[in-house]
C-alpha positions as CSV (number, residue, x, y, z in Angstrom):
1,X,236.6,55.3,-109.5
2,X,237.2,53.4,-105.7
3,X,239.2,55.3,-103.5
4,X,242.6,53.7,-102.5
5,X,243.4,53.5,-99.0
6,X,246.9,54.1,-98.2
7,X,248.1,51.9,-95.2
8,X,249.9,54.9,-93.5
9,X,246.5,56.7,-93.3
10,X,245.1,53.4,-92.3
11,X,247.6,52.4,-89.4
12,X,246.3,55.6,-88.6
13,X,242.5,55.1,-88.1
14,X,243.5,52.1,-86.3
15,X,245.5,53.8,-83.3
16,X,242.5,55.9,-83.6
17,X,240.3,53.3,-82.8
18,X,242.4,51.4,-80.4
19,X,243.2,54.7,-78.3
20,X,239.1,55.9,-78.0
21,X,238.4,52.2,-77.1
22,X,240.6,51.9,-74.3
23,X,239.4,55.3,-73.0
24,X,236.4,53.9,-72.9
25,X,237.5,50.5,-71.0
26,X,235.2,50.7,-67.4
27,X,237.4,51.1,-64.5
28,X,236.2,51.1,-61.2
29,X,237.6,53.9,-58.1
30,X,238.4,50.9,-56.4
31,X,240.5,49.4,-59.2
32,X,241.9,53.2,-59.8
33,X,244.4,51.8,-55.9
34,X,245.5,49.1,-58.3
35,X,246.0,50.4,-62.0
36,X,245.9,54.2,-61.5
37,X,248.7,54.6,-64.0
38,X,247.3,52.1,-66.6
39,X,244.1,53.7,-66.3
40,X,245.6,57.0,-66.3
41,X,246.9,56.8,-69.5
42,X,244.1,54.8,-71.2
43,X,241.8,58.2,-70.0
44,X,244.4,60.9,-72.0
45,X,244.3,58.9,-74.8
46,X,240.4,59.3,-75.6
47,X,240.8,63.3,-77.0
48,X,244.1,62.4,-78.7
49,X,242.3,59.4,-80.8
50,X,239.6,61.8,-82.0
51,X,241.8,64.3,-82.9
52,X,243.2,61.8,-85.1
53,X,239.9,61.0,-86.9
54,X,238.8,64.2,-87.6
55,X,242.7,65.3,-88.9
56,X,242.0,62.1,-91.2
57,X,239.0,63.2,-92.2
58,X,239.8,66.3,-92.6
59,X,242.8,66.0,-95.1
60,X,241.0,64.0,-97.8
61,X,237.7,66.4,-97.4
62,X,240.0,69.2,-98.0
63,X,239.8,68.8,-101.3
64,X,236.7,66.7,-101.5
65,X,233.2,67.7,-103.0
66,X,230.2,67.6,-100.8
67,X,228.3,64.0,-100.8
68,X,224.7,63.9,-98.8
69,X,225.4,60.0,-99.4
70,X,228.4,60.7,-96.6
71,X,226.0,62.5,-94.1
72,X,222.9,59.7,-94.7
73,X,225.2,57.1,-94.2
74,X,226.3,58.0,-90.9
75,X,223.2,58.2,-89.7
76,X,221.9,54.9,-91.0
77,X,224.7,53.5,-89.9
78,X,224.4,55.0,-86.2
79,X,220.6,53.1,-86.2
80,X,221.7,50.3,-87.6
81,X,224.2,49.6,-85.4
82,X,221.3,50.5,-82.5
83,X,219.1,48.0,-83.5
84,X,222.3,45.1,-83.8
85,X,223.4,46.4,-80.3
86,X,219.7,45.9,-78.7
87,X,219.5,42.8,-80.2
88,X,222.8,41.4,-78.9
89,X,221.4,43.6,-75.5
90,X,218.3,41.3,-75.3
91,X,220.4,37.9,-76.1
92,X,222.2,38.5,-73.2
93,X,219.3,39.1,-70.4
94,X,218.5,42.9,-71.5
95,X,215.3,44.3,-72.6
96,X,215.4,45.6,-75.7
97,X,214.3,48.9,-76.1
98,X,214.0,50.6,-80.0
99,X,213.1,53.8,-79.0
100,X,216.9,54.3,-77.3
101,X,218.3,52.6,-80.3
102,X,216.7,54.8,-83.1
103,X,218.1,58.1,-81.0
104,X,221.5,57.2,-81.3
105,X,222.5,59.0,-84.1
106,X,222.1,61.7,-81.7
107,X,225.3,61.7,-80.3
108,X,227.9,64.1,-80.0
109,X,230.3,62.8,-82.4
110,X,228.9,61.7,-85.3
111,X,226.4,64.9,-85.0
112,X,230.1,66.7,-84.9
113,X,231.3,64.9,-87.9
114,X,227.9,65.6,-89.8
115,X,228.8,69.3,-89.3
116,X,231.9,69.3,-90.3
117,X,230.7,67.6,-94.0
118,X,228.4,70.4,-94.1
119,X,231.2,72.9,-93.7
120,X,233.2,71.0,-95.9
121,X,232.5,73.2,-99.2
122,X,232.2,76.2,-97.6
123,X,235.9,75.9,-96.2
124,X,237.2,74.6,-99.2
125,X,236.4,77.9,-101.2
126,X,238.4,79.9,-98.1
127,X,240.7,81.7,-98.9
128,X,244.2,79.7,-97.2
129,X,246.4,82.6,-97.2
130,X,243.9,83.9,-94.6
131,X,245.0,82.1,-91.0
132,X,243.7,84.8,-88.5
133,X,240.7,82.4,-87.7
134,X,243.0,79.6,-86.6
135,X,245.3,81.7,-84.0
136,X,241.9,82.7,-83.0
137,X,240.7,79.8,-82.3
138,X,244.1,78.3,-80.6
139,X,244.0,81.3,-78.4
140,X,240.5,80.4,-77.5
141,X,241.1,76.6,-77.3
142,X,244.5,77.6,-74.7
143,X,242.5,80.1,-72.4
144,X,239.9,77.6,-71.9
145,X,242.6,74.9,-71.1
146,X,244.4,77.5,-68.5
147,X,241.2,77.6,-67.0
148,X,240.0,74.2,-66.5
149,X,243.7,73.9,-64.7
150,X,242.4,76.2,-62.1
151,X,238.9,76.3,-62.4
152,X,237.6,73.3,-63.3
153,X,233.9,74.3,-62.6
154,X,233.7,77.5,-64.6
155,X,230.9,77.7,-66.7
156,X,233.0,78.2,-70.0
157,X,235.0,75.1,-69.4
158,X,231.6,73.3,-68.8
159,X,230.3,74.7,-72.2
160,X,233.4,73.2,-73.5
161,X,233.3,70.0,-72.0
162,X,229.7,69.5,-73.6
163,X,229.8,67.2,-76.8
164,X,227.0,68.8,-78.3
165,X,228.7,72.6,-78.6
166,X,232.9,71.5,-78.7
167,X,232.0,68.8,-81.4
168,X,230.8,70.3,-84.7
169,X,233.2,73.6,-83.5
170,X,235.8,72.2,-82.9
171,X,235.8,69.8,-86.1
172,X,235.5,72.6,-88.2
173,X,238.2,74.5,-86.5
174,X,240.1,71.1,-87.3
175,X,238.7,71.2,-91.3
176,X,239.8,75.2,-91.8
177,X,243.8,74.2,-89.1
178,X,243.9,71.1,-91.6
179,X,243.1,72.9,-94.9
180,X,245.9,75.5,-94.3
181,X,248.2,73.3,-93.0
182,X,248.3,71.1,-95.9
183,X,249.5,73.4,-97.7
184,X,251.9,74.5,-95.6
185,X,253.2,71.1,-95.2
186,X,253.4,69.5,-98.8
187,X,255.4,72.5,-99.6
188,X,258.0,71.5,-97.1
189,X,261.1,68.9,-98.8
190,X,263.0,68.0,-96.3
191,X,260.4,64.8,-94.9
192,X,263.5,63.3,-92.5
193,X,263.5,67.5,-90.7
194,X,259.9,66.9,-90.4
195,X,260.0,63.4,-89.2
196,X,262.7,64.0,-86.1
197,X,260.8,67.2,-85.2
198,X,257.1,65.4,-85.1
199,X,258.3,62.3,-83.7
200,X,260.0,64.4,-80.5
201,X,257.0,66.9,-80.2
202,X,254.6,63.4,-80.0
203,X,257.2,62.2,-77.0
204,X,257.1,65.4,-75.3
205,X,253.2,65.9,-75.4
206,X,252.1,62.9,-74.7
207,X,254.1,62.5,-71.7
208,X,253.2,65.9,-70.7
209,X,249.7,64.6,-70.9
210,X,250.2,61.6,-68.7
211,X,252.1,63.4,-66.1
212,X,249.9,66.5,-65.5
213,X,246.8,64.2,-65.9
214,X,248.2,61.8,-63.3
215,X,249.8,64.0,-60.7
216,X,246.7,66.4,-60.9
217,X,243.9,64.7,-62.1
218,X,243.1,68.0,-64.5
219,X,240.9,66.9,-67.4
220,X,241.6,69.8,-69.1
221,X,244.7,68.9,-70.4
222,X,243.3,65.6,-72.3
223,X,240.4,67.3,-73.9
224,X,240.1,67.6,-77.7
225,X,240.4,71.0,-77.5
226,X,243.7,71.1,-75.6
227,X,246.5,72.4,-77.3
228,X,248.7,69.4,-75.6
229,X,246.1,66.7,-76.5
230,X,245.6,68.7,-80.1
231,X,249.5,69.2,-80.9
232,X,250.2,65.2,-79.6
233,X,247.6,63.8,-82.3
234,X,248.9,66.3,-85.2
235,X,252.8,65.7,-84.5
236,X,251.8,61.9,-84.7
237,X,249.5,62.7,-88.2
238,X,252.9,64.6,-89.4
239,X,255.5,61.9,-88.3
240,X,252.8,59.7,-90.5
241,X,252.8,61.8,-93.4
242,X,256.6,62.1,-93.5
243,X,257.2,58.0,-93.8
244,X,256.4,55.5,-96.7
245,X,254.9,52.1,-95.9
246,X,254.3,49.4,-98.5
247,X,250.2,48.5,-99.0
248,X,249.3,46.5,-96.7
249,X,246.2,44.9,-97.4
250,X,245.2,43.0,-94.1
251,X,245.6,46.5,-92.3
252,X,243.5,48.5,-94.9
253,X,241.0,46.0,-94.2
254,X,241.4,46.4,-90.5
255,X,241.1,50.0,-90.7
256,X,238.2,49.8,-92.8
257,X,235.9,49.1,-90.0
258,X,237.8,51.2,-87.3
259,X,235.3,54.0,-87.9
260,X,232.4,52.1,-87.6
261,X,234.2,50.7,-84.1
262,X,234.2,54.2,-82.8
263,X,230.7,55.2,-83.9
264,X,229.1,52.3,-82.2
265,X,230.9,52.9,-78.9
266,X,229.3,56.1,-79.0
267,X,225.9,54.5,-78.8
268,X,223.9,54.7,-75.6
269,X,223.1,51.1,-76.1
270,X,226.7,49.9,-75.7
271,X,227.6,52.4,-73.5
272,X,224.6,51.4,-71.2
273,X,223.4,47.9,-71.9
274,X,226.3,45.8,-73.4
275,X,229.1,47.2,-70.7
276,X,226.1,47.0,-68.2
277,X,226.1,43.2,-68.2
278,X,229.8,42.4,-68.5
279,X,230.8,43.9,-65.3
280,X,234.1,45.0,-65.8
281,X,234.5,47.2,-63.6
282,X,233.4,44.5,-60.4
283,X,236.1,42.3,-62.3
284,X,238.7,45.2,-62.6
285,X,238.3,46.3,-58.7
286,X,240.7,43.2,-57.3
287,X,242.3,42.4,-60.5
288,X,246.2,42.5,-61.1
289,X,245.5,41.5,-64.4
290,X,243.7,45.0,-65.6
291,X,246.3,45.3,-68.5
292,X,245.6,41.7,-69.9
293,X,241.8,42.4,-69.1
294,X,241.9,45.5,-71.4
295,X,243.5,43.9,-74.1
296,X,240.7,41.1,-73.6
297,X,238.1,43.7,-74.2
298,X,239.6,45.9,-76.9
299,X,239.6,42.5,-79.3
300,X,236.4,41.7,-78.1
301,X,235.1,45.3,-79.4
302,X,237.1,44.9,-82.7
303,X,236.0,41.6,-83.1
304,X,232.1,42.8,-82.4
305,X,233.0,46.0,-84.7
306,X,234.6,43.9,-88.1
307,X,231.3,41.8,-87.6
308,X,229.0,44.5,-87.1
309,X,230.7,46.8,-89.8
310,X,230.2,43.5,-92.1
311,X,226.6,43.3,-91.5
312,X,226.6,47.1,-92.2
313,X,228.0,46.8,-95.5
314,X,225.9,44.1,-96.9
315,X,222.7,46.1,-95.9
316,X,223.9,49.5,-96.9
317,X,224.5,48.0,-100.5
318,X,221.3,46.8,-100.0
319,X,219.9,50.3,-99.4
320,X,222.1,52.0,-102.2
321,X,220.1,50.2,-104.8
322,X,216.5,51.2,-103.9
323,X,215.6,53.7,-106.2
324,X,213.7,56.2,-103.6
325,X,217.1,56.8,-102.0
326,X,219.6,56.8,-104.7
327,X,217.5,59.8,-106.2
328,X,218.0,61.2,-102.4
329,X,221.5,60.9,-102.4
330,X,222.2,62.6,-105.5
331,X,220.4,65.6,-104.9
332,X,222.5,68.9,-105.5
């Protein structure tokens, strides 16, 4: 039976999508005299939009089986989208360079993600009445925040600033918060309560985000793993949750290749080669246009995503049917 996609969830995915791009949008020092506030906020939003993938993700796995054909898929989709991204590196002047593309599955998100699918069963036979791990872990998440205010250079806020060790724990922290507080929320009636409360708390964080981030310049307060970033992504989920919205169909259809759009901006082939040539950041240095040059390259890398994500789908239906693999996929 096919999934349906409910277009809150989806509208979801696509802030998601839009909030990680712009964090991602090359910006220059020099252009920071110009657009330090644009750019400003574009950098807090980058830990807020992955907090909002994983708290998708992690509703619907919360009560999901466990699927290899989840964890294979993400990582032939990862090379895939190498191999598309050295092409289209090569077409425009740079040398192409498999070996980089075949590695990028490596990276620190969807190796995160993959970690959190493996966790997935295990968590869902934990005991929810048990929430002592999750304080923990906000504790831990909030002294490590404190810190980075003041010590920006200690070597446990490094650890936590690593991809490789905050991803897969702090997506699981996410799966075991989200697992618990599903319950805790569907019990709750009174959706219009919850709706006033998340849509203030959103207000309130996010600006706190901006304004600390801008006056200070303290990363800490707009990584994943800060409470403020954490709390402004969840209060947004909730405020979601609590509202009805008709199917949308052109949205669902949108949304349906926001994931891919994040996973190939993880890539160090886009990251490296395809920024590399368009030099925004030259452009971005004397431009007073920076706002209308972001929105230029955010529907340039939707644009490149719905056709790459198109491309993914045809060959992955491709792959599904090769015996070899569909006997993979359903091992137990």
């Amino acid at each position: 039976m096919k999934a349906v996609r409910e277009t809150k969830y989806e509208i979801l995915r696509i802030t998601g999508a839009i909030a990680i791009t712009l964090s991602h949008m090359p910006c220059s020092s020099e252009a920071l005299i110009i657009n330090q506030y644009i750019n400003a906020f574009h950098i807090i939003l980058g830990g807020f939009g992955v907090n909002l993938f994983v708290l998708i993700g992690a509703w619907f796995l919360s009560q999901s089986m466990f699927k290899l054909e989840r964890i294979t898929r993400i990582i032939l989709q990862m090379v895939f989208y190498g191999l598309l991204l050295d092409i289209l590196a090569f077409c425009l002047g740079t040398p192409i360079n498999l070996i980089t593309a075949a590695k990028g599955f490596i990276y620190w998100f969807p190796f995160g993600y993959v970690v959190m699918l493996l966790f997935a069963p295990l968590v869902n036979k934990w005991d929810v009445s048990r929430s002592k791990l999750i304080i923990c872990g906000g504790v831990i998440a909030t002294l490590v925040t404190l810190i980075g205010l003041v010590y920006k250079n200690s070597y446990i806020v490094k650890l936590f600033s690593k991809g490789a060790f905050i991803g897969p724990v702090w997506f699981v922290y996410i799966l075991i918060f989200t697992k618990v507080y599903k319950v805790k929320i569907e019990r709750v009636e009174n959706k219009i309560k919850i709706r006033m409360l998340s849509g203030i708390v959103f207000m309130l964080t996010l600006l706190a985000m901006f304004f600390v981030f801008n006056l200070n310049s303290k990363y800490a307060i707009r990584e994943m793993y800060s409470p403020v970033c954490f709390i402004c992504a969840l209060s947004l989920f909730t405020f979601v949750y609590s509202i009805r919205i008709k199917e949308v169909k052109v949205l669902n259809k949108i949304a349906g290749a926001s994931f891919g759009i994040y996973l190939f901006q993880c890539h160090r082939v886009f990251r490296e080669y395809v920024w590399g040539v368009f030099d925004f950041q030259r452009i971005s240095e004397t431009s007073v246009w920076y706002f209308l040059l972001n929105i230029v390259q955010l529907i340039g890398v939707f644009l490149l995503g719905f056709v790459m994500d198109s491309l993914w789908n045809i060959v992955y239906t491709r792959i599904k049917c090769i015996s070899i693999y569909k006997r993979f996929i359903n091992i137990k």
